[in-house]
C-alpha positions, 0 to 999 in steps of 0.5 A, spaced: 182 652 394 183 652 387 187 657 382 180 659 380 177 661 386 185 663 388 186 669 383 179 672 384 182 676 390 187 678 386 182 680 381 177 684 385 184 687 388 187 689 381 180 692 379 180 696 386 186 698 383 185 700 376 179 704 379 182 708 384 188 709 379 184 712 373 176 712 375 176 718 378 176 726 378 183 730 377 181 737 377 185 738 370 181 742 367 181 741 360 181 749 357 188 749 360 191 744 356 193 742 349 190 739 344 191 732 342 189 729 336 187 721 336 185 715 332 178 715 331 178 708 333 182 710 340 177 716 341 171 710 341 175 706 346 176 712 351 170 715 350 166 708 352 171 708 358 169 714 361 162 714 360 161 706 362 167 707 367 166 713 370 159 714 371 159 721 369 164 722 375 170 722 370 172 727 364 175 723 357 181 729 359 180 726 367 182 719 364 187 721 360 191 724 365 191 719 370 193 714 363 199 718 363 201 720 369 201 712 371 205 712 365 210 717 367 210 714 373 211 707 371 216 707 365 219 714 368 226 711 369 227 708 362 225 715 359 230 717 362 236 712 360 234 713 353 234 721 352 242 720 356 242 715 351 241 720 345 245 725 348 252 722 348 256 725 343 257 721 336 264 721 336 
């Protein structure tokens, strides 16, 4: 078997992954939220995830939360360590 032919499961996995991480409902509703501006460039990019992707299942508000919260969780450890950083006293 070739490299090729080796990364094709783990494509089909990360895509599965992908799928079931940010291409589904959250039920946060979008009135309930804050508003977030954006770069126009951003909002075209997210907006043809959502309707390409989602497959009218999934809102631009659906993805944004998954986005973050994979985010959160992903990087949550390092967030932390620096605002302890930046709450040491200067003298």
């Amino acid at each position: 078997m070739n490299k090729t032919q080796q990364k094709q499961p783990e494509k089909i996995l990360r895509k599965a992954h992908y799928k079931s991480a940010f291409l589904r409902p959250t039920g946060v509703v979008a009135r309930c939220g804050k508003s977030v501006y954006i770069s126009p460039d951003f909002h075209k990019k997210l907006s043809r995830i959502v309707f390409l992707l989602g497959e009218g299942e999934i809102t631009l508000t659906d993805y944004l939360h998954s986005v973050l919260k994979h985010h959160f969780e992903e990087f949550g450890d390092e967030i932390k360590i620096i605002y302890v950083d930046k709450q040491k006293p200067i003298l």
